[in-house]
C-alpha positions as CSV (number, residue, x, y, z in Angstrom):
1,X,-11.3,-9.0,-6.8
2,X,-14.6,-6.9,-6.0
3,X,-16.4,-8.1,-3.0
4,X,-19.5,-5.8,-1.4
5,X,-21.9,-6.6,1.3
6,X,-24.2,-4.1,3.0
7,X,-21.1,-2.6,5.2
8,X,-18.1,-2.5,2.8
9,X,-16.5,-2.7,-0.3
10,X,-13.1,-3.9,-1.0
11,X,-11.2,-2.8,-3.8
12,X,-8.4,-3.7,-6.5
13,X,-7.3,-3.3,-9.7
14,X,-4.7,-5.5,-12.2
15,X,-1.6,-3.2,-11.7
16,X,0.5,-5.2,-8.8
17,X,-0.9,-4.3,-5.1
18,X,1.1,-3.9,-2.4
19,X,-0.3,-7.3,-0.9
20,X,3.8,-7.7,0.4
21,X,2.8,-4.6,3.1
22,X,0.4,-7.5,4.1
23,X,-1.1,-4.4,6.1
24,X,-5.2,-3.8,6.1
25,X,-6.3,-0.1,5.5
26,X,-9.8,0.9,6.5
27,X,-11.5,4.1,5.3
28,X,-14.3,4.6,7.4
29,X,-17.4,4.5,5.2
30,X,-20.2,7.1,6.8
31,X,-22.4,10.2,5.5
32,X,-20.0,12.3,4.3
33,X,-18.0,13.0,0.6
34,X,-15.0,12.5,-1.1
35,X,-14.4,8.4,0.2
36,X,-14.2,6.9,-3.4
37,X,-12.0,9.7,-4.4
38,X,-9.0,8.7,-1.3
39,X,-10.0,5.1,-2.3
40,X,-8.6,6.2,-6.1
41,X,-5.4,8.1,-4.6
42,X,-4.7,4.7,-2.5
43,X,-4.9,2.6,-5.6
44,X,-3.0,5.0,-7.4
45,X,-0.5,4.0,-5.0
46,X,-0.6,0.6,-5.3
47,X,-2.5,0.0,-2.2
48,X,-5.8,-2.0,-1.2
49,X,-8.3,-0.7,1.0
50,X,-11.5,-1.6,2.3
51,X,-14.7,0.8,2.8
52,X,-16.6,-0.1,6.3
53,X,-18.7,1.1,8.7
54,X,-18.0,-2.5,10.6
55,X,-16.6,-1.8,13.9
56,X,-14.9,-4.7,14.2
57,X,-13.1,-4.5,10.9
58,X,-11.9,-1.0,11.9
59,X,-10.8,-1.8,15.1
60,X,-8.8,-4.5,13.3
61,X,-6.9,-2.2,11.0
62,X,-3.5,-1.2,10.7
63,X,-4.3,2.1,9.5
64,X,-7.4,4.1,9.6
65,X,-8.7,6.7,7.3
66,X,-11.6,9.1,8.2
67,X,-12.4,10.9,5.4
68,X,-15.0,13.8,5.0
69,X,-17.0,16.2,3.0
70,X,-20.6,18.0,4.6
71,X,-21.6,19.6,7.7
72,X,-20.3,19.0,11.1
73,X,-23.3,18.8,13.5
74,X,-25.2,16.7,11.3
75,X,-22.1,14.0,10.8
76,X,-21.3,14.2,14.6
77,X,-25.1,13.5,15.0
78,X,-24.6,9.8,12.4
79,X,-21.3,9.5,14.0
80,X,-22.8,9.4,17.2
81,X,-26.1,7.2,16.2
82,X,-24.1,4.8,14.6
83,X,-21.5,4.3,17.4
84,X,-18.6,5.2,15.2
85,X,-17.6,8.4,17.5
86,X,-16.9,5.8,20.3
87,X,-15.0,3.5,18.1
88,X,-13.2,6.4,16.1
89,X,-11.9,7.7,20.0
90,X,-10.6,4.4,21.2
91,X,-8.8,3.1,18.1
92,X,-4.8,2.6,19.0
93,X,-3.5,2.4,15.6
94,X,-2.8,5.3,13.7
95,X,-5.4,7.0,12.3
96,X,-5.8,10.2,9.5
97,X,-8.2,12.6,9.5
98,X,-9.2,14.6,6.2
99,X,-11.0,18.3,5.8
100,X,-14.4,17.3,7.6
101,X,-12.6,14.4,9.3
102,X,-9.7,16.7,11.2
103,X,-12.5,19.3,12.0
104,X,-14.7,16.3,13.8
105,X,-11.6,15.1,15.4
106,X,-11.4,18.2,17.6
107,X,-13.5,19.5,20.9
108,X,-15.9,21.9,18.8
109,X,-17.2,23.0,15.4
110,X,-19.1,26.0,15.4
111,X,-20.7,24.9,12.4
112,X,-24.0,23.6,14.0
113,X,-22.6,24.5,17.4
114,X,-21.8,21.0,17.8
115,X,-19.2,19.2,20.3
116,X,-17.0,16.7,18.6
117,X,-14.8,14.1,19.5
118,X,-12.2,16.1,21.6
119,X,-9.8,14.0,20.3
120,X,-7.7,17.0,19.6
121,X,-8.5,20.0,22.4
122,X,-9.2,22.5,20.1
123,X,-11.7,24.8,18.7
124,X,-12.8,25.0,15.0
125,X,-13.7,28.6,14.2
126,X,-15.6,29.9,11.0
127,X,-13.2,32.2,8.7
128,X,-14.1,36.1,9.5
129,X,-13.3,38.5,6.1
130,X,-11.0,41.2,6.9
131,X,-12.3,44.7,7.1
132,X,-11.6,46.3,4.3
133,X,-11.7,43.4,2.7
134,X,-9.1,45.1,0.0
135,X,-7.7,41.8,-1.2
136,X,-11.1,40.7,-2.4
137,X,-10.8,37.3,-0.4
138,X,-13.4,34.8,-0.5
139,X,-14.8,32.4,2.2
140,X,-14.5,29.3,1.5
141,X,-10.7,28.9,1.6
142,X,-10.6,26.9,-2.2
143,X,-7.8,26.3,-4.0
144,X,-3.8,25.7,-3.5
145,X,-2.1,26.9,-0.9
146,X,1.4,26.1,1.1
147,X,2.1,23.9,4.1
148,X,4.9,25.5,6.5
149,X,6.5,24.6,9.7
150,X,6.1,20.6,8.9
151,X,6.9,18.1,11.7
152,X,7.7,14.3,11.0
153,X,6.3,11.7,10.9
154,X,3.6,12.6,8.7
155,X,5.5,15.4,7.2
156,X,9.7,15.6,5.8
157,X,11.8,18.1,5.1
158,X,11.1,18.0,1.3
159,X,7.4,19.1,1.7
160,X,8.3,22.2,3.8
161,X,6.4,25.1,1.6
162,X,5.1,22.8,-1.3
163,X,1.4,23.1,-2.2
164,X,-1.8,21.5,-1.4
165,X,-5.0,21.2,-2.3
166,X,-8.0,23.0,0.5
167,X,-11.7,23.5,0.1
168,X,-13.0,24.7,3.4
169,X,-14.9,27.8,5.8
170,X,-13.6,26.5,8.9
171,X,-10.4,26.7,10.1
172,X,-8.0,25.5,13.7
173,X,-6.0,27.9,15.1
174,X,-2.0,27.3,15.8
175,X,-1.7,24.9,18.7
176,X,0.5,22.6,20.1
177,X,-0.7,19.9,18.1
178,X,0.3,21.8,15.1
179,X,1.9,19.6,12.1
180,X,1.6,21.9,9.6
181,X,0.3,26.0,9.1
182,X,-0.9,27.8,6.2
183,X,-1.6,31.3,5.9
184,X,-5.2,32.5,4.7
185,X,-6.9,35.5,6.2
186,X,-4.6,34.5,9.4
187,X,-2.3,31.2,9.9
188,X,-3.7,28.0,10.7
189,X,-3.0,24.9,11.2
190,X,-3.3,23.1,8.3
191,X,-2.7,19.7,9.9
192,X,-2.7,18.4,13.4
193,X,-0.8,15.2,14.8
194,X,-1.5,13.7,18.2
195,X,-0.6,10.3,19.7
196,X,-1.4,8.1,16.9
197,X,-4.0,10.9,15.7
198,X,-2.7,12.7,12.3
199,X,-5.3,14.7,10.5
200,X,-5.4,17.1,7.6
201,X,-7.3,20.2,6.8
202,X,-6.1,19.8,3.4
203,X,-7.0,16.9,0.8
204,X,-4.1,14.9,0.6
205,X,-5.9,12.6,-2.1
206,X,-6.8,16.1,-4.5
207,X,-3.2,17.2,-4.4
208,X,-1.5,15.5,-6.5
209,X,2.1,13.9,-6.2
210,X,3.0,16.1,-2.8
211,X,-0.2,14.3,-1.5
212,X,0.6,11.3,-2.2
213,X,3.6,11.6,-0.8
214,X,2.0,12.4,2.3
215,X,-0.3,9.3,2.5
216,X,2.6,7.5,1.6
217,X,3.8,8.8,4.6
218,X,1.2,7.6,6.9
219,X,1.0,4.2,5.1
220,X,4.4,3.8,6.3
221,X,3.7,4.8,9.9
């Protein structure tokens, strides 16, 4: 089954679905990376999703998934044209943030000195080097790194110090909607859970079988 129109795309392959969760998983479609990549992690898992920038199709999900990849001020700028920042903010089922996505989920980027959707009440600082930088330590944050101090539901016990997959300049400090901190240049939270908010600095769908055992974690929510 492949059906498009001009605001989604539905996908599937041969390999058996899980049609049985009889559950309907939206990833938001808007101007930003890396949505046909989570799509592939999804399928990987045996699950169906659907791409949309409808409204009304996201607000009829079970789950929600708000990718990103690009620059904050200018997404929050589409977000906010489009209408999706109001929808995003109001939706009551649970919904997960990626990279981009987690950093728009919070009160303000200073990337574009833009404010955001103050879902989560904090800040979302631009990595400073260290002085000396005697490590050699490079900006932006790229490669694998650990998640510590994991809290349920998105997170078990099992995934406490495994590693993950970031690529990112901009980082949220420790709070107390902290589900997860790493450690680069200072710790961070490396994922952030609120109310039926759960969001990821991380990429969940670049990091291979820990990361899907996270979105296998929300799916299950």
């Amino acid at each position: 089954m492949n059906i498009s129109s001009r605001n989604s795309d539905t996908f599937s392959s041969d390999s058996g679905l899980r049609a049985s969760d009889s559950q309907k998983i939206i990833i938001i479609k808007y101007n930003a990376g890396n949505i046909r990549s989570v799509n592939n992690a999804l399928l990987r898992l045996g699950y169906e999703a659907e791409i949309t920038a409808d409204p009304e199709q996201i607000q009829q999900a079970d789950k929600v998934i708000f990718p990103g990849v690009g620059e904050a001020s200018t997404t929050m700028a589409y977000l906010r044209e489009t209408g999706l920042d109001k929808v995003i903010i109001n939706l009551k089922k649970p919904v997960l943030g990626i990279c981009l996505g987690m950093q728009l989920m919070c009160s303000h980027s200073e990337e574009g000195n833009v404010d955001c959707l103050n879902i989560f009440d904090e800040k979302v600082r631009k990595f400073q080097l260290p002085e000396p930088n005697v490590e050699n330590i490079k900006i932006p944050h790229m490669g694998w790194n650990q998640i510590t101090e994991v809290k349920a539901p998105l997170f078990d016990a099992s995934l406490e110090g495994e590693y993950v997959y970031f690529v990112h300049s901009y980082y949220v400090a420790i709070g107390e909607d902290t589900a997860s901190a790493t450690d680069y240049i200072l710790p961070y939270s490396s994922a952030l859970q609120k109310d039926n908010f759960y969001a990821t600095q991380f990429h969940p769908e670049k990091s291979g079988s820990v990361g899907e055992r996270i979105l296998e974690n929300f799916l299950k929510l």
